[in-house]
Phi, psi and omega in degrees: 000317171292327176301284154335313183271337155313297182315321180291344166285327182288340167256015163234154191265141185227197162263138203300320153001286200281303183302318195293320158315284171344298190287344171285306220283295181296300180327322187272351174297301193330279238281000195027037146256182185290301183217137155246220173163129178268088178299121152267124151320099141278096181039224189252059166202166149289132165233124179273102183277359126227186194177125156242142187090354171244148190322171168278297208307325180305350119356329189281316223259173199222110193277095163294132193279349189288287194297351172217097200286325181287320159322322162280285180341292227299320211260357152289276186334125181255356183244177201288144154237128200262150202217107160301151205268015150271012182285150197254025207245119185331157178261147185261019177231063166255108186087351198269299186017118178265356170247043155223026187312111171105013197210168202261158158339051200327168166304142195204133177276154172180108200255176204157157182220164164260136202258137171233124228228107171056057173064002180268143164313148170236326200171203173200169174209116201225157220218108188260112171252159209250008188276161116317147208104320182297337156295043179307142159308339177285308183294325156303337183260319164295349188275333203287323196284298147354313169344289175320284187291339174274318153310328194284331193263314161323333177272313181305326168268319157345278218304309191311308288211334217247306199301321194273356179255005172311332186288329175304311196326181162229149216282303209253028201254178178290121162275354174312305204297338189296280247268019165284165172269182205299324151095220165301344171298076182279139161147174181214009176292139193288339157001288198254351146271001169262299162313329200260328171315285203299315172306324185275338155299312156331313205307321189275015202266182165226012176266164184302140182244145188252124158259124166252181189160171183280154155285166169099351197265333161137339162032280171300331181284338176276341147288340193251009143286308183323272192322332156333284220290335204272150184281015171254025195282323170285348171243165192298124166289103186268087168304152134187117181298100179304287177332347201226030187284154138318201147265348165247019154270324224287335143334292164289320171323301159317258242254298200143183166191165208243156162284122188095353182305346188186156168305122182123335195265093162334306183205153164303152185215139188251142173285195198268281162342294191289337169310320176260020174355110164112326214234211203241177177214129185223122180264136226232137191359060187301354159327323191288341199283141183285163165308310153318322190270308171354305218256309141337282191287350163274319194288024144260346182250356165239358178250341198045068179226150190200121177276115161276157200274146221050025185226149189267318172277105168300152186247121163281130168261177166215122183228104173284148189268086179227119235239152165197156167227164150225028135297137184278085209297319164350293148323301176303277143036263152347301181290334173097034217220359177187138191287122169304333169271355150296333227234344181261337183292313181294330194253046167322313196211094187254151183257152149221146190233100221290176203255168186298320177287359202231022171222060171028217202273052149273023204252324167288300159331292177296337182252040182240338186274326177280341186272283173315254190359291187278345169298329189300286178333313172252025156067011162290126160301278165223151208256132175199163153306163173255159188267023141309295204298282175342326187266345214251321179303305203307313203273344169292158190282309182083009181322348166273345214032234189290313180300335196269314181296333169305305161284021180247312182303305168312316204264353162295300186326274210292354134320316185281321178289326179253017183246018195067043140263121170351114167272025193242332185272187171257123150289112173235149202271142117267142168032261200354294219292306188333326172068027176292113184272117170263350197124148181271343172276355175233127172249162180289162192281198228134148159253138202295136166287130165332332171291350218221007203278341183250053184276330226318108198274009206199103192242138171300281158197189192312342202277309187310307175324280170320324178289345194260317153310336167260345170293321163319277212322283197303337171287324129357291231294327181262030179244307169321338187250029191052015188123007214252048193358290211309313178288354163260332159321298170320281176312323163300349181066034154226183194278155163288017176268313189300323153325289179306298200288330182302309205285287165309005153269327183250035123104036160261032199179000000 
């Protein structure tokens, strides 16, 4: 019947997402294990584009295989490999569990297989139980078989994945740069999947795009998907941070300047423009550019001209524009501080790019990714949060967004590390160390004492109420049980998948 109903997925089209979850959510029903998890090969590390039974942050993260010897194994290999449950060989999901969250594996069984798509590696997929046993020569020949259908779907999301991007395409152009995944640009908030949609159609376009957004959100990486994307992917991308120009370069920088144009100038020098001859140019918080140059640069964005300093005669570019603030340029505008027909030439096709408090649990995701970074880095077995810590990511403002949550993770990591924790253990960051300033109107989350857990000083209205009784009871309940979802299940008296899906609506997971 699971089977059927995989199959029945390889003819409907779905988001690769969505097929790829499917396919975890049955495997762990087939195999009654504790977690499974779906591998992309990245260059030399592994990335999990889905996974059941293991925290959300674990999405984030990137397995270098040099560094998890049972993932190398996995990935020698063309039949399933089975890791006896007395193997010394590291787990790379030790603490990741949700029904061990923070602890190392008990004895356990956990097989994998390596996956291969037109004879090339793709990946892998690997399956933890915590019983012993589970992992039977019967369960091994099912996993071979299981094989079959995770390859057939993989191929089966390609081909979708090739078809919806033919429109991108350029008739004689690379199809690599469309039909790669999403690269560094981490998260699944339909947010950061609507937006990343809407880009790649811009990408193939040739008008200027204005990014706007708070710092810290990520700018750059989202101008160098435009380009990734663009039929201009093969000539250069040219940064330049406007903010951090003088004011009496930022001419010659941008445009060039000829010998002599000014004390100091030696030799002719070619600019920023002519440096991206062909390619994009991303101008980095053009908010910042004086008013002189202003005046320069829309006449190069409407004429494609750009005069280096001593010279009379202008040089034609061919340049694409692609501009970011995290100024409300409008405003400037208003003020009298950035030319309103500049400011209409940049933003042909302005992005905003939501900010971090507004893209749900990618806030986790994302620090399961900054969590692997410093685990490498600082020579940990393994790193991970407390579910203190976790309410504590989810409930903060974030005013920094993704640069600030990098650093909020790092400088937890190395608190923990200098405060005597094992790098031989699993190291969990709590609430403390994260150091989260709230505010004098937000206090930080904590967990509630059982005298105070059915408390309510304030009830919103019956729905908010029942919700908040049940976010108590069940965190009461696995907390009582040492972490251990499937034994809060039990005692709650429901099944534990339904546990799980209860607990990610209301946001304890």
């Amino acid at each position: 019947m699971i089977e059927a109903s995989l199959l029945a997925d390889l003819v409907t089209e779905l988001p690769h997402a969505v097929r790829y979850q499917r396919l975890m959510n049955a495997m762990r029903e087939y195999f009654h294990c504790g977690a499974v998890a779906l591998l992309r090969l990245d260059g030399d590390s592994l990335r999990p584009l889905a996974a059941e039974g293991l925290v959300v942050e674990t999405l984030g993260r990137r397995f270098i295989i040099a560094k998890h010897p049972r993932l190398a194994a996995i990935l020698a290999s063309r039949r399933p490999v089975c890791f006896p449950c007395d193997s010394s060989l590291p787990d790379p999901y030790d603490g990741l569990l949700e029904s061990c969250v923070g602890e190392p594996l008990p004895v356990h069984d956990c097989m994998g297989v390596s996956l291969y798509v037109d004879g090339v590696l793709w990946g892998a997929v690997t399956l933890d139980a915590l019983q012993e046993g589970t992992f039977d020569a019967q369960a091994q020949q099912d996993l071979a078989r299981f094989t079959l259908i995770i390859e057939a779907s993989v191929r089966v999301t390609r081909l979708e994945q090739e078809r919806r991007n033919l429109a991108l395409m350029r008739q004689d152009g690379d199809r690599r740069g469309v039909a790669q995944e999403e690269g560094e640009i981490i998260g699944s908030s339909d947010s950061i999947r609507n937006l990343l949609r809407e880009l790649d159609v811009v990408a193939d376009s040739e008008l200027p795009v204005l990014l706007m957004g708070e710092t810290g959100v990520g700018k750059e990486l989202f101008a160098r998907r435009l380009h990734s994307r663009s039929p201009r992917r093969e000539r250069p991308l040219i940064h330049v941070n406007c903010a951090a120009l003088p004011e009496s370069l930022v001419e010659s920088e941008l445009f060039g300047h000829s010998k002599g144009a000014f004390s100091g100038a030696s030799a002719d020098r070619a600019g920023r423009f002519e440096a991206a001859q062909g390619g994009v140019i991303f101008l980095d918080e053009v908010g910042e550019l004086p008013l002189s140059v202003q005046a320069k640069l829309l006449r190069t964005l409407q004429n494609g001209e750009i005069q280096r300093l001593g010279e009379d005669k202008p040089r034609q570019v061919d340049v694409r524009v692609i501009a970011a603030t995290n100024r409300q340029l409008k405003d400037s505008v208003r003020a009298g501080d950035f030319r309103a027909d500049l400011y209409h030439r940049l933003s042909v096709y302005p992005v905003w790019i939501p900010p971090l408090r507004e893209r749900g649990s990618d806030v986790l995701v994302l620090a399961g990714h900054f969590l692997e970074l410093n685990r490498s880095r600082l020579g940990v077995r393994s790193l991970r949060l407390s579910r203190a810590a976790e309410q504590a990511l989810c409930a903060y403002s974030w005013p920094g967004n993704v640069r600030e949550l990098e650093h909020v993770i790092s400088r937890a990591a190395l608190k923990a590390i200098s405060r005597g924790a094992n790098r031989n253990d699993i190291v969990t960051l709590d609430a403390a160390l994260l150091d989260l300033d709230y505010g004098d109107a937000v206090s930080a989350p904590r967990e509630s004492a059982p005298s105070e857990s059915l408390s309510y000083p304030r009830v919103r209205s019956l729905r908010a109420a029942v919700e908040d009784c049940q976010r108590e009871v069940i965190r009461e309940s696995v907390n009582r049980h040492d972490g251990s979802w499937a034994a809060a299940a039990r005692e709650l008296e429901v099944d534990s998948s339904n546990l799980h899906k209860m607990a990610k609506k209301l946001g304890l997971k």
